[in-house]
Phi, psi and omega in degrees: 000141189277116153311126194228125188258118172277165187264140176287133177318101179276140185239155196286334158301338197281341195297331182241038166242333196239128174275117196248136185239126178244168183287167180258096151230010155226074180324318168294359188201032184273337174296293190302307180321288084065302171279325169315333226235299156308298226264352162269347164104025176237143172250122207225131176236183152268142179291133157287137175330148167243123193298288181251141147259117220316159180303337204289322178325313210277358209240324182303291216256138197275167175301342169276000146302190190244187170265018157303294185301316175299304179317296177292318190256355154267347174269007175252028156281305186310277196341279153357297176285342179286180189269349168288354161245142166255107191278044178234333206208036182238161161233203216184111160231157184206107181279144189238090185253020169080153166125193204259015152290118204328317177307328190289358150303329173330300176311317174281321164309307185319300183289343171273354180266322191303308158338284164305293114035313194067036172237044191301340183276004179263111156324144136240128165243155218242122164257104186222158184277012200256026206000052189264153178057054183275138169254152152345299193243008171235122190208141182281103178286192140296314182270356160304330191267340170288322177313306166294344176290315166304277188358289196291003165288286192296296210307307139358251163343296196297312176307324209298295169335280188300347189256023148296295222231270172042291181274012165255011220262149181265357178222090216303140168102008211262332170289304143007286232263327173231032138272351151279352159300297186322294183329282210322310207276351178243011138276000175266329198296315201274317159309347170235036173033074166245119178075046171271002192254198134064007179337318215315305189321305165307295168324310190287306161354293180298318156324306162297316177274338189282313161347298186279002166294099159352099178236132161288063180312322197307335197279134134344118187231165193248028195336103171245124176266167173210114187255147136156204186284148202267007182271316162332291197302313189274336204245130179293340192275320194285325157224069159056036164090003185337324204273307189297340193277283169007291185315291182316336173244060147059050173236157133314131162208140198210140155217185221260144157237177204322308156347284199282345166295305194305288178287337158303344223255315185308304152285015185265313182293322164304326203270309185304323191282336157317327184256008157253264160204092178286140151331192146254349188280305184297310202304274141013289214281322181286327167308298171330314190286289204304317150275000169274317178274351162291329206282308185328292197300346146324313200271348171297296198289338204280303207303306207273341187315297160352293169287339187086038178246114149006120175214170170330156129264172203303190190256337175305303192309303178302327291192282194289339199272349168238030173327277166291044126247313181228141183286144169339291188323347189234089166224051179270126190063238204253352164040234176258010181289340178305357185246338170304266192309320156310313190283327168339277207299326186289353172274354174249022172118340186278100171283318180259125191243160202268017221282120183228125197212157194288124195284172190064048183225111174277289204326325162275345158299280175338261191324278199265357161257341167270005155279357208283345185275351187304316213310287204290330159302323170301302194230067172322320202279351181269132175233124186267113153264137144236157220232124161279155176235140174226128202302346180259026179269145166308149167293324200279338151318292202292313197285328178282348179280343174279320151324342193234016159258336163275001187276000000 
């Protein structure tokens, strides 16, 4: 008989006693996030990376899981188990975006890992749009949400910027050196919810300083996109630094940005409610969502267009260019937008592209491996690899399939 384990309460006294810890799954926008989150009254950190993850990992989580999972619940179990946490005072989130992934099971693996473990007094708590799993003292506020909607702007913008100009900078560190100026002063603004309306001002702001940074164009770059499930795609620990190997062998490397994951997730949902019995009230509501986040990612694309820089193309555009491959309907996981983005890019230059995705992940073996002959048939001149991450492959393995997707 299956042992069904309770989740301990996050209670409305834990908002100021207790630190919620989420997994490193968006790098570019954990900071800013962080503050949404303050500015909602929650104090939210990241699990830090773990060099090794405890052992205990391989005996929890079953082999029939992805290498997401192995990634994400070991390193906040290693955490956990370390002499840096205070396990009297952490909770546990965990995003949830629903749908037919293995991941919507995580919230329940946690309290079970946890459990075993003998650490049954740490709350998990679940960030999902369903108002599923509530705890007491945890609620996606209003100012939580104005706040995260900035975050995921400016971080967005600022990712777009460094991975533009980086491989050019004639003074290693500089781009860096000042997103992380940005970082600073706009984790102050948005924890005291300033310029969360009106943004424009500011894009352009930002725009103009990364602008005056030294670049070489003239250096011979290697044009690399980077597609796949977004945990792969976004998080250094889930694929093993990419971005820093990328640099180290001379490649222009660009990916796609949250923004447009964020209006797939909305619309995935509309689509899906179509083939039941959607209201005229949902229908109507998701629309409402839906031009409000086209418009947001308007004023992103205007700001950097503007400047002469590389953007997004809208999420309508993507919508149409993968039309004769993949259906609305197949929006399961990262579904189609991982094929929307591959042709974005090879149409701005990125010839050699990344599809990097979690080994045991069928939705992503579909999604990003059964389109590759549509793919290649389209953009002959273009070479798509995909590249697996498994949580027990060699570094000297993974990195040489990646040299030889970029040569």
């Amino acid at each position: 008989m299956m042992h069904t384990f309770t989740n301990t309460e996050f209670t409305r006294s834990m908002k100021k006693t207790h630190t919620i810890y989420m997994p490193e799954m968006l790098h570019y926008h954990n900071e800013l996030l962080c503050a949404a989150f303050a500015f909602g009254g929650y104090k939210l950190a990241v699990v830090p990376e773990q060099e090794h993850i405890c052992y205990e990992t391989q005996s929890l989580v079953n082999k029939d899981y992805c290498t997401c999972a192995i990634g994400i619940i070991g390193n906040l179990l290693t955490f956990v188990k370390s002499d840096d946490c205070d396990r009297e005072h952490i909770a546990f989130l965990e995003p949830q975006a629903g749908g037919a992934c293995r991941a919507g099971n995580y919230y329940n693996l946690i309290i079970e890992c946890l459990h075993k473990l003998g650490y049954g007094q740490i709350p998990v708590l679940s960030l999902n749009a369903h108002g599923l799993e509530q705890h007491s003292g945890f609620r996606i506020n209003g100012r939580m949400l104005l706040g995260a909607i900035a975050a995921v702007c400016y971080s967005d913008l600022l990712m777009d910027l460094t991975q533009q100009i980086r491989p050019y900078e004639k003074n290693a560190g500089e781009t860096e050196g000042l997103r992380q100026q940005w970082l600073q002063r706009l984790t102050e603004e948005i924890r005291h919810g300033r310029h969360l309306f009106y943004r424009k001002k500011v894009y352009h702001e930002i725009v103009e300083s990364f602008g005056r940074i030294p670049v070489d164009r003239g250096q011979a770059k290697k044009k690399v996109g980077v597609v796949g499930e977004i945990y792969i795609k976004c998080s250094p620990v889930g694929n093993r630094h990419l971005e820093d190997y990328l640099q180290k062998n001379g490649c222009d490397y660009r990916m796609g940005g949250f923004v447009n994951y964020c209006i797939y997730v909305v619309y995935s949902e509309m689509k899906s409610l179509e083939l039941g019995h959607q209201s005229r009230l949902e229908a109507a509501g998701y629309q409402k969502v839906l031009q409000f986040l086209y418009y947001v990612q308007k004023e992103i694309a205007e700001a950097l267009e503007q400047a002469g820089f590389l953007h997004d193309r809208s999420f309508q555009e993507l919508i149409a260019e993968k039309k004769d491959i993949l259906s609305d309907y197949y929006n399961i996981g990262d579904g189609w937008l991982m094929t929307a983005e591959i042709i974005d890019l090879i149409k701005k230059g990125y010839d050699k592209i990344l599809v990097v995705h979690p080994f045991g992940c069928l939705i992503s073996h579909v999604g990003g491996r059964g389109v590759l002959k549509a793919l290649h048939e389209r953009f002959p001149e273009a070479k798509i690899t995909s590249i697996e991450y498994d949580y027990d492959q060699s570094d000297t393995l993974r990195e040489s399939r990646v040299l030889l997707a970029i040569e």
